[in-house]
Backbone atoms as SQL, in Angstrom:
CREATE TABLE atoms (id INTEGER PRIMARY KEY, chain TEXT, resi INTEGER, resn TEXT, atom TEXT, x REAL, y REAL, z REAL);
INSERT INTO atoms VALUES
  (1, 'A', 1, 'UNK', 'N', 104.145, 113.771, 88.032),
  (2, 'A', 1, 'UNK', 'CA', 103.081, 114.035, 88.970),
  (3, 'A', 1, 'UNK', 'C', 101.767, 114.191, 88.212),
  (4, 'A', 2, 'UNK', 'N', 101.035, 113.506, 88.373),
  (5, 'A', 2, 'UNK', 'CA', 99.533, 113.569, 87.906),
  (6, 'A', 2, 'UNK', 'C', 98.652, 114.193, 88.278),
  (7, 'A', 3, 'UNK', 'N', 97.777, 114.839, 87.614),
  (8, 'A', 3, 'UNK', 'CA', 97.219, 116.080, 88.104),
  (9, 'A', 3, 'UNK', 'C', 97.792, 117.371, 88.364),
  (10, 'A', 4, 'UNK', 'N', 99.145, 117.729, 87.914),
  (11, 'A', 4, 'UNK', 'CA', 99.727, 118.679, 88.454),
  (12, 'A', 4, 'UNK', 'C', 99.286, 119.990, 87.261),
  (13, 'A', 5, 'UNK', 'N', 99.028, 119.549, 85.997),
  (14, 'A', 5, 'UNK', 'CA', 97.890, 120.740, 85.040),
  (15, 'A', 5, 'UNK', 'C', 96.902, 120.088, 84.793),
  (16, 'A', 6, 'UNK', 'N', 96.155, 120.181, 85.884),
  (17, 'A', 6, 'UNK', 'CA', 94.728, 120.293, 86.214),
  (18, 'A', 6, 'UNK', 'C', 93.900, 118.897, 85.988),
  (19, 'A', 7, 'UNK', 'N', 92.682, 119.000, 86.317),
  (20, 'A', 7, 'UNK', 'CA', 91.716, 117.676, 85.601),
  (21, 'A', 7, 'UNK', 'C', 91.550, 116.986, 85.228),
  (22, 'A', 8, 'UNK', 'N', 91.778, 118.092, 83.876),
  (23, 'A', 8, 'UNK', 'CA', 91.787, 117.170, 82.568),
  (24, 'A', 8, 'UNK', 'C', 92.854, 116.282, 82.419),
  (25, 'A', 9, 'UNK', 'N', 94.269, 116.583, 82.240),
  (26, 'A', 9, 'UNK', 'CA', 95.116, 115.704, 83.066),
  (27, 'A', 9, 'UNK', 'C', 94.780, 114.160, 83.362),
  (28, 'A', 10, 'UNK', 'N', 94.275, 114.229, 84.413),
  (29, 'A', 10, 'UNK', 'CA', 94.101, 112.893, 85.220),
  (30, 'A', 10, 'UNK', 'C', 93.015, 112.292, 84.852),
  (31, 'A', 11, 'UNK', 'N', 91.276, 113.362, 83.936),
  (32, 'A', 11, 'UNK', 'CA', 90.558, 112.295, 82.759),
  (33, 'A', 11, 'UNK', 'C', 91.253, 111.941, 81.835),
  (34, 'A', 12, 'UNK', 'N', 92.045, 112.379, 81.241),
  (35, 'A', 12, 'UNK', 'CA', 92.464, 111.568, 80.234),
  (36, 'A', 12, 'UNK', 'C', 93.854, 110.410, 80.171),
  (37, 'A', 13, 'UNK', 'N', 94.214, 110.763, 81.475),
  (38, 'A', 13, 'UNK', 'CA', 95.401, 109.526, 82.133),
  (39, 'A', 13, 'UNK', 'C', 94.372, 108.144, 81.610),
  (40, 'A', 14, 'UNK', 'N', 95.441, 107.094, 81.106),
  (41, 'A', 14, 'UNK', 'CA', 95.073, 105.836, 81.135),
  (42, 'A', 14, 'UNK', 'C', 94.690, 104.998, 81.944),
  (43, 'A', 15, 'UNK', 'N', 94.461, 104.809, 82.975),
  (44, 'A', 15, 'UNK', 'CA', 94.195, 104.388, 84.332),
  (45, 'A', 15, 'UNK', 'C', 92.647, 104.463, 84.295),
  (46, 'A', 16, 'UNK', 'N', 91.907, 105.771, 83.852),
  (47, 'A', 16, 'UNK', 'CA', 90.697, 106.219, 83.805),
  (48, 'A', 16, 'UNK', 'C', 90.038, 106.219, 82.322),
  (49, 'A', 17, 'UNK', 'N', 90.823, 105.649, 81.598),
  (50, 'A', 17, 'UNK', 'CA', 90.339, 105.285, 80.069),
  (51, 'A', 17, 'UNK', 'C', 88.598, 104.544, 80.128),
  (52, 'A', 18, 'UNK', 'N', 87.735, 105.265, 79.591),
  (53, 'A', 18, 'UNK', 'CA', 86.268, 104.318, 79.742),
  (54, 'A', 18, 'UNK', 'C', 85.907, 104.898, 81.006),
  (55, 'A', 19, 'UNK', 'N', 86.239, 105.431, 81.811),
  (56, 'A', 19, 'UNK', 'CA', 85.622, 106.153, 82.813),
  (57, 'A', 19, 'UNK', 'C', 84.599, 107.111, 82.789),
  (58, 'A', 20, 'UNK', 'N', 83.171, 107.132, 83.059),
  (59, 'A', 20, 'UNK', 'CA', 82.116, 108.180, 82.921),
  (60, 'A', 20, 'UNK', 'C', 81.920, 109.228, 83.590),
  (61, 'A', 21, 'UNK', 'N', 82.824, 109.810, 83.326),
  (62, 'A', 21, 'UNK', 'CA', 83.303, 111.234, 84.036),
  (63, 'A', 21, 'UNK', 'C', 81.488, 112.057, 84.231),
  (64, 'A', 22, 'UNK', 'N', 80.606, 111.976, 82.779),
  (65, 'A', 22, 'UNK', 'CA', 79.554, 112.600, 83.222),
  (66, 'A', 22, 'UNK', 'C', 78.691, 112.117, 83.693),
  (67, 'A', 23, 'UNK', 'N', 78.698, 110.760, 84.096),
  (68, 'A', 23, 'UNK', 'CA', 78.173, 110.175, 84.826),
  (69, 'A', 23, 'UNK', 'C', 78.068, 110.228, 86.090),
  (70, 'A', 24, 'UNK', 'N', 79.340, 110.627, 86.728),
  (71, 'A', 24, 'UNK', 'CA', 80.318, 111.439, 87.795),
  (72, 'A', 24, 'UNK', 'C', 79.401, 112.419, 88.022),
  (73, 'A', 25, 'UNK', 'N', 79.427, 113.354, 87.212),
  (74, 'A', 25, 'UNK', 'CA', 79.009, 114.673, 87.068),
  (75, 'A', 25, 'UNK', 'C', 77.420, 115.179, 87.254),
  (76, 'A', 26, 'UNK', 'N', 76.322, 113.770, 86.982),
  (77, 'A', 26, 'UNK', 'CA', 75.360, 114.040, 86.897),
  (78, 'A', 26, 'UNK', 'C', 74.907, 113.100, 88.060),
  (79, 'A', 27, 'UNK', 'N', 75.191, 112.345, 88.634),
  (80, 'A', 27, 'UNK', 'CA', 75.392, 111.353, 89.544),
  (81, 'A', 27, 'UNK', 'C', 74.870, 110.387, 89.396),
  (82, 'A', 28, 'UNK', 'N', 74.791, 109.869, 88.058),
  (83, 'A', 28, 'UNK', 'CA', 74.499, 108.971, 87.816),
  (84, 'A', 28, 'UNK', 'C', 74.562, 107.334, 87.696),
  (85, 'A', 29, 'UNK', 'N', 75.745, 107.686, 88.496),
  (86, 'A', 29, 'UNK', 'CA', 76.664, 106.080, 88.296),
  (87, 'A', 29, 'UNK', 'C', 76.346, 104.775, 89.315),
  (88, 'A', 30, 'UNK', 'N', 75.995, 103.478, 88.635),
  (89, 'A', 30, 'UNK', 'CA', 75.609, 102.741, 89.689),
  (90, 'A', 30, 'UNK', 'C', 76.735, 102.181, 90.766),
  (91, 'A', 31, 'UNK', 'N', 76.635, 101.696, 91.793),
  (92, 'A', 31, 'UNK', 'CA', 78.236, 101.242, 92.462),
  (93, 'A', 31, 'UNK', 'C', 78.280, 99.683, 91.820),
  (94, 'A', 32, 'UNK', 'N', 79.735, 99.273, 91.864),
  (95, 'A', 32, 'UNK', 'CA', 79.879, 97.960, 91.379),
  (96, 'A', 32, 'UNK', 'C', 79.018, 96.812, 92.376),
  (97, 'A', 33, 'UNK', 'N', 78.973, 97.239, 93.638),
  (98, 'A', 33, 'UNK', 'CA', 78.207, 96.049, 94.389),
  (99, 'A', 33, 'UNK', 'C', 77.368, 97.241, 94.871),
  (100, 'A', 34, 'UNK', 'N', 76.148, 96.285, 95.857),
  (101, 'A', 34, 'UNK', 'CA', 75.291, 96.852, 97.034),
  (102, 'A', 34, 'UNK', 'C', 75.541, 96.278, 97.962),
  (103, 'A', 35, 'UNK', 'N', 76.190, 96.831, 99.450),
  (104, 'A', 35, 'UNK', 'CA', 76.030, 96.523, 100.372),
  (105, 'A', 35, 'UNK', 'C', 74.119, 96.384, 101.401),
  (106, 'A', 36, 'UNK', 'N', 73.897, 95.489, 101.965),
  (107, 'A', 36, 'UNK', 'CA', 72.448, 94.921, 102.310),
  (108, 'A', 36, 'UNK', 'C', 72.905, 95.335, 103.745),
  (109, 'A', 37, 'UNK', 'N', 71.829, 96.315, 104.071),
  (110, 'A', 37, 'UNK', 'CA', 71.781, 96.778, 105.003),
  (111, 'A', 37, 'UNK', 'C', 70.069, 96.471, 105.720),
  (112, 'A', 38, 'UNK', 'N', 70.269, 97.003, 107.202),
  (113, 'A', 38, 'UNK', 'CA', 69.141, 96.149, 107.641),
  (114, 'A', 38, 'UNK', 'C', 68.529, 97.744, 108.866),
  (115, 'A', 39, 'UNK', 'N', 68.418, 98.581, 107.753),
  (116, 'A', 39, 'UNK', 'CA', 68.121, 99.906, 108.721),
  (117, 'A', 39, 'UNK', 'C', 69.746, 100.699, 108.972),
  (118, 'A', 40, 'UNK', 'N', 69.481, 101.886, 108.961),
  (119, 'A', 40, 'UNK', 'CA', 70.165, 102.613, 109.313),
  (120, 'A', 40, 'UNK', 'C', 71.828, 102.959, 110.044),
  (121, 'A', 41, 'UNK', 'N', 71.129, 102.542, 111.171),
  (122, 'A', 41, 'UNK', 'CA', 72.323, 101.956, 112.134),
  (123, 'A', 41, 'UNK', 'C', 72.889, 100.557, 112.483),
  (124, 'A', 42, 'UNK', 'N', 72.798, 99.896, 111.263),
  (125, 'A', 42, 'UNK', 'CA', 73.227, 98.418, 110.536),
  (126, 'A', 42, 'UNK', 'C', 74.710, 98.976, 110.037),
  (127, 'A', 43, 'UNK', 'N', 75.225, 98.157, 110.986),
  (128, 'A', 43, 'UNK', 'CA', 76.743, 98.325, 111.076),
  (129, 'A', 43, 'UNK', 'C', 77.196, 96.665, 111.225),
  (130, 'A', 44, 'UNK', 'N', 76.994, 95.808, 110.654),
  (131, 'A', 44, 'UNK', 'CA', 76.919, 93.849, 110.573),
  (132, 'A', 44, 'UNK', 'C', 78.141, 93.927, 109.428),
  (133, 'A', 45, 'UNK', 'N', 78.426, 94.972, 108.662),
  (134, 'A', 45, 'UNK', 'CA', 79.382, 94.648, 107.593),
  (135, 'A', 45, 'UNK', 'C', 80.840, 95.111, 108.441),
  (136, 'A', 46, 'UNK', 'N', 80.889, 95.467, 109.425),
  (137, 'A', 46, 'UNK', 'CA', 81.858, 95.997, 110.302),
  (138, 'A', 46, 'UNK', 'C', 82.545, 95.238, 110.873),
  (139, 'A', 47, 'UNK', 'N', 83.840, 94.969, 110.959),
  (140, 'A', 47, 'UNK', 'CA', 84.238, 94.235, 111.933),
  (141, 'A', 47, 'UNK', 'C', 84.061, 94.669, 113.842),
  (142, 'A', 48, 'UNK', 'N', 84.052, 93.834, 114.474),
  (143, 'A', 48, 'UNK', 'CA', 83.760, 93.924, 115.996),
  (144, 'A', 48, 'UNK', 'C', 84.698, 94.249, 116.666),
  (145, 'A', 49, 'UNK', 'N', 84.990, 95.161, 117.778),
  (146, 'A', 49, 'UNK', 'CA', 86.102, 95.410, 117.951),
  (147, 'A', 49, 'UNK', 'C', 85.836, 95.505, 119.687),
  (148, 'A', 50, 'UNK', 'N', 86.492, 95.390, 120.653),
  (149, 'A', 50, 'UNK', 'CA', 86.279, 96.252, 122.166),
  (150, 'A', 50, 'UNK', 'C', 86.777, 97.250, 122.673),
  (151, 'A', 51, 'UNK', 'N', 86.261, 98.364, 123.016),
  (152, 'A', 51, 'UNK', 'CA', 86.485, 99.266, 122.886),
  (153, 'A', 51, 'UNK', 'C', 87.511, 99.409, 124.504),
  (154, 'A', 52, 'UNK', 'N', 89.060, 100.190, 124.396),
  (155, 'A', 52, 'UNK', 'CA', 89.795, 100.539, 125.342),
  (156, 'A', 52, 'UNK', 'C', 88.814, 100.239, 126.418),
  (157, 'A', 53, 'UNK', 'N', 89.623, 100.057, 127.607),
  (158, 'A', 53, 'UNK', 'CA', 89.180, 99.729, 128.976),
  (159, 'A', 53, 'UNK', 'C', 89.593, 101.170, 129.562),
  (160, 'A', 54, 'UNK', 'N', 90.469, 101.868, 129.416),
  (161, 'A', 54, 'UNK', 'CA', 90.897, 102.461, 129.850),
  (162, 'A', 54, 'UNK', 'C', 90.879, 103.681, 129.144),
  (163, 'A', 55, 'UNK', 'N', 91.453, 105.636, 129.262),
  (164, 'A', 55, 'UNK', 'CA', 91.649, 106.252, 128.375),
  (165, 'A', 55, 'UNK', 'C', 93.060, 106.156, 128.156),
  (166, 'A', 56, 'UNK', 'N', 93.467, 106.766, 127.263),
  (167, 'A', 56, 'UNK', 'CA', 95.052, 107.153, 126.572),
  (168, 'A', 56, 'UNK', 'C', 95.300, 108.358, 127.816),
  (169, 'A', 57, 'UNK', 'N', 96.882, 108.287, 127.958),
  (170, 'A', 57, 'UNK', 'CA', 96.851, 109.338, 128.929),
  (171, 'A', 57, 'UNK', 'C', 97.163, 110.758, 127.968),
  (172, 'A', 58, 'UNK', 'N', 97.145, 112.073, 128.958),
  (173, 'A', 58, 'UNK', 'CA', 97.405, 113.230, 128.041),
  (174, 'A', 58, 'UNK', 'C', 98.771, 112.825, 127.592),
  (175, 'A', 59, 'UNK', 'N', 99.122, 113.765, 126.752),
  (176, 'A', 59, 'UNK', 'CA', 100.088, 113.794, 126.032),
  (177, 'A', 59, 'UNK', 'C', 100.983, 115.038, 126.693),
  (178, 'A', 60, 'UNK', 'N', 102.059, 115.386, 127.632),
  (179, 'A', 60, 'UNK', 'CA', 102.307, 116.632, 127.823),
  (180, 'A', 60, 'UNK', 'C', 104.088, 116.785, 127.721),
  (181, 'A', 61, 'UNK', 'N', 104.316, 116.556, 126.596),
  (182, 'A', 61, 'UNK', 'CA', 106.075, 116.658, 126.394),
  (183, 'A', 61, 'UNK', 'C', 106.167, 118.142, 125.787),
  (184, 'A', 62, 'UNK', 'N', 105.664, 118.640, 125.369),
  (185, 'A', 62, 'UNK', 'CA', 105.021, 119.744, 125.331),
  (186, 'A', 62, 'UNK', 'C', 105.404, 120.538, 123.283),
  (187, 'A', 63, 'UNK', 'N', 105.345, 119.211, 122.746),
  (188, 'A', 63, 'UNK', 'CA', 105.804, 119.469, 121.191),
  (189, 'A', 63, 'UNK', 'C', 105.297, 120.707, 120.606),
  (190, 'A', 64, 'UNK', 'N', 104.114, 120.656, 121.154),
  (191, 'A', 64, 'UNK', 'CA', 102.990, 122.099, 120.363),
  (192, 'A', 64, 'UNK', 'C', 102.988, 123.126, 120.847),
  (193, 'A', 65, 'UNK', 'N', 104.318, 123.387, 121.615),
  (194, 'A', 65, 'UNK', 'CA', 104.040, 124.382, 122.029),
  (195, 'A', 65, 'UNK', 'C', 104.191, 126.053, 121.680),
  (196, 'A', 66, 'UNK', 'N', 104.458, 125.528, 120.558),
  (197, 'A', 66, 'UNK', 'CA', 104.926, 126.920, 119.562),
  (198, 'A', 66, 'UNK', 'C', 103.681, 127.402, 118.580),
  (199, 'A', 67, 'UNK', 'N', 102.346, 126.369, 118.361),
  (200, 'A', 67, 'UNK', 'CA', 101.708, 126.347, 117.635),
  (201, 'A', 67, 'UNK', 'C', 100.433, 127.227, 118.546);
């Protein structure tokens, strides 16, 4: 299990070898791409979807009811 004594642990796992942990740390890190956005609420990288016609009905078998 990885990460199971602590952090450091999982910086120095091989997986994360060359990883700029203080880069991390200072927030310095650039992202591998830029997504091109066109304002704010530019949501074009999204797939399109239609939204239910209908709602879901309740749920009442009554599982939670101990909770």
């Amino acid at each position: 299990e990885v990460g199971k004594h602590g952090i450091q642990e999982i910086r120095s796992h091989k997986y994360f070898q060359g990883f700029d942990w203080a880069g991390i740390v200072k927030q310095t890190l650039t992202t591998p791409f830029r997504v091109k956005l066109n304002g704010p609420l530019d949501h074009s990288n999204f797939d399109r979807f239609t939204m239910d016609e209908q709602e879901a009905p309740d749920e009442l078998s009554g599982w939670d009811a101990n909770f």
